[in-house]
N, C-alpha and C positions, 0 to 999 in steps of 0.2 A: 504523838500521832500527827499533829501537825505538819510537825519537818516530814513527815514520810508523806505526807497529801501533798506539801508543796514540791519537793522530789521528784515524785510520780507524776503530778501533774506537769511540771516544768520540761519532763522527758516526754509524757504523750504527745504537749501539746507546741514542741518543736520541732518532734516526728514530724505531725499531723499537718504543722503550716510548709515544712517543705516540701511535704510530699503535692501539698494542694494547687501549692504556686506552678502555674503557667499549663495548668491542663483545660487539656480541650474541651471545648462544647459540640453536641450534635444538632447540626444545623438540618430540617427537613428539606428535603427535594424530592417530592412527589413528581410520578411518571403517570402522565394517563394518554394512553391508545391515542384518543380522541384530538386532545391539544397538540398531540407530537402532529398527527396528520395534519393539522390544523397548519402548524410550524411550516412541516414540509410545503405542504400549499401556496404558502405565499412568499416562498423562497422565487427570485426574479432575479435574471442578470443585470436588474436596477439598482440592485441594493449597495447602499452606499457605503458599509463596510467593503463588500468587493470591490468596487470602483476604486477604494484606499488602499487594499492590497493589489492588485492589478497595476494603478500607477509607480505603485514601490518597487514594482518586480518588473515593469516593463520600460524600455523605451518611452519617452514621451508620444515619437509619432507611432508608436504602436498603441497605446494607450488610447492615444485619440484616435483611432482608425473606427470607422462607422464597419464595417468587415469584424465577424469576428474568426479568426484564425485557430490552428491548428496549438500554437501556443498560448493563444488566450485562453482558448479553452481548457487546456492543460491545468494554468491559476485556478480554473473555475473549481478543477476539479478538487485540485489541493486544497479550496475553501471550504468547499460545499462537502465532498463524497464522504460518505459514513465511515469506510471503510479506514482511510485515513484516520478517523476520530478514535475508530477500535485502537489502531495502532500506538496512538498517540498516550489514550488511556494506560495501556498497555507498558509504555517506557514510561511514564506518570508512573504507576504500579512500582516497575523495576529503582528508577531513582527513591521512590520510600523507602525499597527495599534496601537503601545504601543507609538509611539513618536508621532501619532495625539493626541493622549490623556493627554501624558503631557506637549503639547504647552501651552503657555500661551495664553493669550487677547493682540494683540498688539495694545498700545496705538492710535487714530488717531488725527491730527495737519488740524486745519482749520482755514483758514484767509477769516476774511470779511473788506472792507472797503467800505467807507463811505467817499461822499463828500457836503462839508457842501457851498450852492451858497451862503448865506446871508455875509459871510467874510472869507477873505485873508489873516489876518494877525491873529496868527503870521504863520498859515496853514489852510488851507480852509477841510485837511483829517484826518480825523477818519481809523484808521487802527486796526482792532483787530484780533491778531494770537492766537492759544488756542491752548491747551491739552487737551483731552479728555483719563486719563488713568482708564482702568477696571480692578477692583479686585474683584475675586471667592471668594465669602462666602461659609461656613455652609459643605470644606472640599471637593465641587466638583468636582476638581480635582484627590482629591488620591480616588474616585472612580471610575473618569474614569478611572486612571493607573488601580485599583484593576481589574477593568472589563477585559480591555485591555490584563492584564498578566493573569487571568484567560483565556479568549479566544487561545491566546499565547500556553497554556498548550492543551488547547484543542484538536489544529491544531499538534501541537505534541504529540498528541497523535493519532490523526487521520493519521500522518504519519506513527505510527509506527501499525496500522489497515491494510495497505494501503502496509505497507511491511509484514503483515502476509500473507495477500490474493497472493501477489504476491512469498511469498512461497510456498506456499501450493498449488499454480496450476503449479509452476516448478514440485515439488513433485509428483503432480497428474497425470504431463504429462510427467516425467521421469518413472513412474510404471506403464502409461499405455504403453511406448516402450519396455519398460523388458517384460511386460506381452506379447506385440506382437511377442516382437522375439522369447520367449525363448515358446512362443504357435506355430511359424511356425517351429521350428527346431523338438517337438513331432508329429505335425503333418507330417513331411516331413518323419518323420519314420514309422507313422506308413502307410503311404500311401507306402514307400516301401514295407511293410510287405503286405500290402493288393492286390500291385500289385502282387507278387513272390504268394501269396493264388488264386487270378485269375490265373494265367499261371497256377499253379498245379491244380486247378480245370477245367479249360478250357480243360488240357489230360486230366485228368479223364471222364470226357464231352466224348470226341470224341472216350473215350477205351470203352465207353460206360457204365461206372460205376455208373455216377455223370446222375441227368437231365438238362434241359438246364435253368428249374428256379432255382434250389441253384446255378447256376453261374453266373446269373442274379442280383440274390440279392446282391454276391457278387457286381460286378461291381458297381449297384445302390452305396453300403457303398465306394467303392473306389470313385465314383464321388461325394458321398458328402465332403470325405474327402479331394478331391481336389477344390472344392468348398472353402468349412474352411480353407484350404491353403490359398487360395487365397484373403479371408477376412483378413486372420491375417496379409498378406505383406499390404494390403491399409489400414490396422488401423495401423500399425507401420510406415506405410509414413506420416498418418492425424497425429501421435503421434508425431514423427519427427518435422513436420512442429508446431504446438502446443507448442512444447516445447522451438522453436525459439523464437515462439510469447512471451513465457511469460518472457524468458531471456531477451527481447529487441534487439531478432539479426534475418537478415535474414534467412532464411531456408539454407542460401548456406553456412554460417559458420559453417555449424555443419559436413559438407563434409567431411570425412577422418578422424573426432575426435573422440578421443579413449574415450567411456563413462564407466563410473563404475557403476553397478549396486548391488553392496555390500553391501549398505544401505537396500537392501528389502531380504536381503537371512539370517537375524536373527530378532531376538525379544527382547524388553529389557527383563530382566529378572524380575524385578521389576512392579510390577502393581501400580497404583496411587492410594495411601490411601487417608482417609477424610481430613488429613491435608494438603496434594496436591493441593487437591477439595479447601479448604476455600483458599489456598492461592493463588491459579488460580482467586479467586474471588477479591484479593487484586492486581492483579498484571495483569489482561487482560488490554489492552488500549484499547477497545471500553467503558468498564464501568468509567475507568481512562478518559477518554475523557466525559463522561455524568457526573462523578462527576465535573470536570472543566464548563462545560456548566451550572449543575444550579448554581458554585459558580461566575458564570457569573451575571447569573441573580438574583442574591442576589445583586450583587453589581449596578446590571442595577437598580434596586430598590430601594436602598439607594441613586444613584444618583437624581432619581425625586425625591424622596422625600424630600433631599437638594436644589431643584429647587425651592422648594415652599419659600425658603430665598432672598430676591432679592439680588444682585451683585451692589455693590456700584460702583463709576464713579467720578473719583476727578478731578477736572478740575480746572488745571491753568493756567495763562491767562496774556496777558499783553496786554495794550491798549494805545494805539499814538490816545490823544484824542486833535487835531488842539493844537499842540503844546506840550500839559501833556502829560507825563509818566505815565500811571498807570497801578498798578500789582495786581491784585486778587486771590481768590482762591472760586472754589464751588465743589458743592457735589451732587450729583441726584441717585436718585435710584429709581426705577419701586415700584407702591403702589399695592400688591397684592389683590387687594378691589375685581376684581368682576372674576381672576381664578387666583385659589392654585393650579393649576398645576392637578387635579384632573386625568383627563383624564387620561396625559401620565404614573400616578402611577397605577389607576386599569389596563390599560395593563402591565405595568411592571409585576404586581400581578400575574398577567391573565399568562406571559410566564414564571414567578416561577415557578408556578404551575405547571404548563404543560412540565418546564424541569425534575420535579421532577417526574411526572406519566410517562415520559420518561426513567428515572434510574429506578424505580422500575419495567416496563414492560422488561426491557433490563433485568436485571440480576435477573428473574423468568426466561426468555427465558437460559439465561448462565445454570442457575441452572439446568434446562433440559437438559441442550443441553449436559453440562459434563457427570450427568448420564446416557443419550443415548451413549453418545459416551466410557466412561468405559464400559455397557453393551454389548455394539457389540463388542470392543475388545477383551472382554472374551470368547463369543461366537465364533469369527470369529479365536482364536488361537485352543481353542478347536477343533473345524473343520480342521482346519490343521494339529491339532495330530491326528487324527481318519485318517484323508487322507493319511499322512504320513506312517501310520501303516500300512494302506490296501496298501500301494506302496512296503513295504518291505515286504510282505508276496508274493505278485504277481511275486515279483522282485525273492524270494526263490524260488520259484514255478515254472519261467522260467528259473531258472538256472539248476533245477531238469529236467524239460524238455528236456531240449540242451543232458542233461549225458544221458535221456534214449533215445533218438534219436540216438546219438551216439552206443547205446548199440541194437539197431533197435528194441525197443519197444515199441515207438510210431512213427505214419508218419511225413512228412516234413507239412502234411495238421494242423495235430494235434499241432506242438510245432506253427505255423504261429497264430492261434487259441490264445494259451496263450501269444504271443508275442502281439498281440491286445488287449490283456485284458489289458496289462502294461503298452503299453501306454495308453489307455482309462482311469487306474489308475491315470498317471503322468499328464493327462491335466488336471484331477478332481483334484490331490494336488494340479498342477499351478493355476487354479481358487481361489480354498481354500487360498490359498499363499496371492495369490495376493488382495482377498478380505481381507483377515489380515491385509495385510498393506494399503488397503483404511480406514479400521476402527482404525490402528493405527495413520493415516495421520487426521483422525478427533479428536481422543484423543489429540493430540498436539495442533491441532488448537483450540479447546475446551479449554486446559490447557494454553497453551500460555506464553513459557516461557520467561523470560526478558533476560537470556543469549543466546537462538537464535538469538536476535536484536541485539545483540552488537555492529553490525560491521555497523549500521545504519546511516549515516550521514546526518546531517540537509541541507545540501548544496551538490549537484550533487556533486559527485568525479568528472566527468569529466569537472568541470566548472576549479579546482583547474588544472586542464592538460592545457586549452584552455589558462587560464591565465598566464602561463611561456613561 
């Protein structure tokens, strides 16, 4: 009875120690409402993990620039914006999902014994401890991995989708605050000009020149124009606050910060030829993401179909039979007699498929979308030079004004007149402008370049700060 305790226990407890060695602990990370807002709050473009990422990613004299720009803010956002974090978790997720894949079968250790009443000598126990080890046929394995690091690619690319989007509404909501301010500072003039036309209308009114409706109507345009004032200061607050949201910072970090808006006062000079276009088509990460997904499921399908091989099972064995030593060895394997796995292969088939009418509906949609977005760029620069032209002619036209006032041959009514025209010009360019650069902010997101992502990190920049 001895030999069969040291036996048995010799097998539990070499089971027991490999199985023990190198597993994990659960470590808590509590989440509360309160502290996160807490977090959020005291997120600043001071902080000096960003400062560290910003100088990495940027030119030195960009880095030191008291301005911040249209690509600094871009870093901010790759530091800071949640959405990002989602993503990032996300291919986190997917690369685990590469070390489920290539775990092996770990063997299992089972003892049965057995006692025998009819005799005692030379042991009345039967004691049988086993192996039961599993091995992958027909290559299962390197399809899980194939799937795995397919998926893998996926998520990485879905990350760097997930950092276009969060470019491009920084972009969106940095040109809608240019457009706001630089709308209330024409409006602010010409609302001067419209007032100083009321007062000169208003004497003429009472010298009895004027009636009391043309100084009506003025008034009317001076109130709409304070009106339009007034929209432009609450879309440049709602732009403000927006543009927080998409950096990842609160509204109050932007307090006293010096913004550049120099990125929308030119154009490239260059327009995207056909070889732009195809290479836009090799190089966007949502079709880079759908080509990973069907080579997903190419391999998700190779996998059942290797299923239909059964997985052999070698079992060795030793038995304390009332006394004998005996040692064996077997074999077992599952008889595919009445399912080949049929099922789970025609769905396999079934989400081939279906990833693939996925790539092909995707990048028909891309192929539009490029051309839509070249055409309006064309269209919306055009318009700006037309705008542009009519602003310099208006702009000649009141400077001609001002010399013949000066010269008294026309009234102070008359030059107030063509001062109104210029600016009604200058908001039709800021329009024009500004719609230029929503159609060149869609050209880029259309074309999608791979050196705007550069500065993309698979892992939060801020995780690398928390960690020192």
């Amino acid at each position: 009875m001895k030999q069969i305790s040291a036996i048995t226990t010799s097998w539990l407890a070499g089971a027991v120690a490999l199985g023990l060695t190198g597993c994990a602990h659960f470590h808590d990370q509590p989440l509360a409402a309160e502290k996160s807002r807490a977090d959020f709050d005291s997120r600043s473009l001071a902080d000096a993990g960003l400062n560290a990422f910003l100088a990495t990613n940027l030119p030195a004299e960009s880095a030191a620039s008291a301005a911040w720009d249209f690509n600094r803010l871009a870093l901010v956002a790759y530091y800071y914006n949640p959405d990002l974090d989602l993503a990032r978790a996300q291919l986190a997720g997917a690369n685990a999902a590469g070390i489920t894949a290539g775990a092996r079968p770990n063997p299992t250790v089972s003892v049965n014994a057995a006692y025998n009443v009819t005799t005692t000598l030379p042991s009345p126990w039967i004691v049988t401890p086993s192996l039961d080890i599993p091995i992958e046929t027909a290559g299962k394995r390197g399809y899980r991995l194939a799937q795995a690091t397919h998926l893998s690619d996926a998520a990485r690319c879905n990350l760097a989708s997930a950092a276009w989007q969060v470019r491009s509404r920084v972009r969106k909501n940095l040109l809608a605050l240019y457009a706001a301010g630089e709308s209330g500072a024409l409006l602010q003039q010409q609302e001067a000009v419209q007032a100083e036309s009321v007062r000169l209308l208003e004497a003429q009114r009472q010298a009895g020149a004027l009636s009391p409706f043309e100084v009506t109507q003025s008034r009317v345009a001076l109130n709409q124009t304070w009106f339009a004032l007034h929209d432009a200061e609450q879309q440049a607050a709602t732009a403000r606050i927006q543009l927080a949201e998409s950096l990842g910072l609160p509204p109050t970090a932007l307090d006293g910060v010096q913004l550049s808006f120099d990125e929308f006062k030119q154009f490239p000079a260059a327009r995207p030829d056909a070889a732009a276009r195809r290479q836009a088509l090799l190089n966007r990460a949502d079709l880079l993401g759908a080509l990973a997904e069907y080579a997903a499921a190419q391999s998700a399908l190779q996998l059942e179909i290797a299923k239909q091989y059964p997985d052999l099972h070698l079992n060795p064995g030793y038995e304390y039979d009332q006394g004998d030593n005996k040692w064996g060895v077997g074999l077992s394997l599952e008889l595919p007699l009445l399912n080949r796995n049929q099922g789970p292969i025609a769905e396999a088939e079934a989400r081939r498929t279906a990833a693939a009418a996925k790539f092909n509906a995707l990048q028909a949609r891309v192929l539009s979308e490029i051309e839509q977005a070249v055409a309006g760029y064309r269209a919306a620069v055009k318009k700006t030079a037309a705008a542009e032209a009519l602003n310099r002619e208006l702009t000649a036209q009141s400077h001609t004004a001002q010399k013949m006032l000066a010269a008294g041959e026309i009234s102070r009514i008359e030059l107030a007149q063509r001062q109104l025209e210029l600016t009604t010009a200058a908001l039709t360019q800021l329009t024009a402008l500004t719609q230029a650069q929503e159609a060149l902010g869609a050209l880029e997101d259309a074309l999608q370049s791979p050196a705007a992502l550069a500065a993309i990190p698979e892992k939060s920049p801020r995780s690398f700060k928390s960690a020192h």
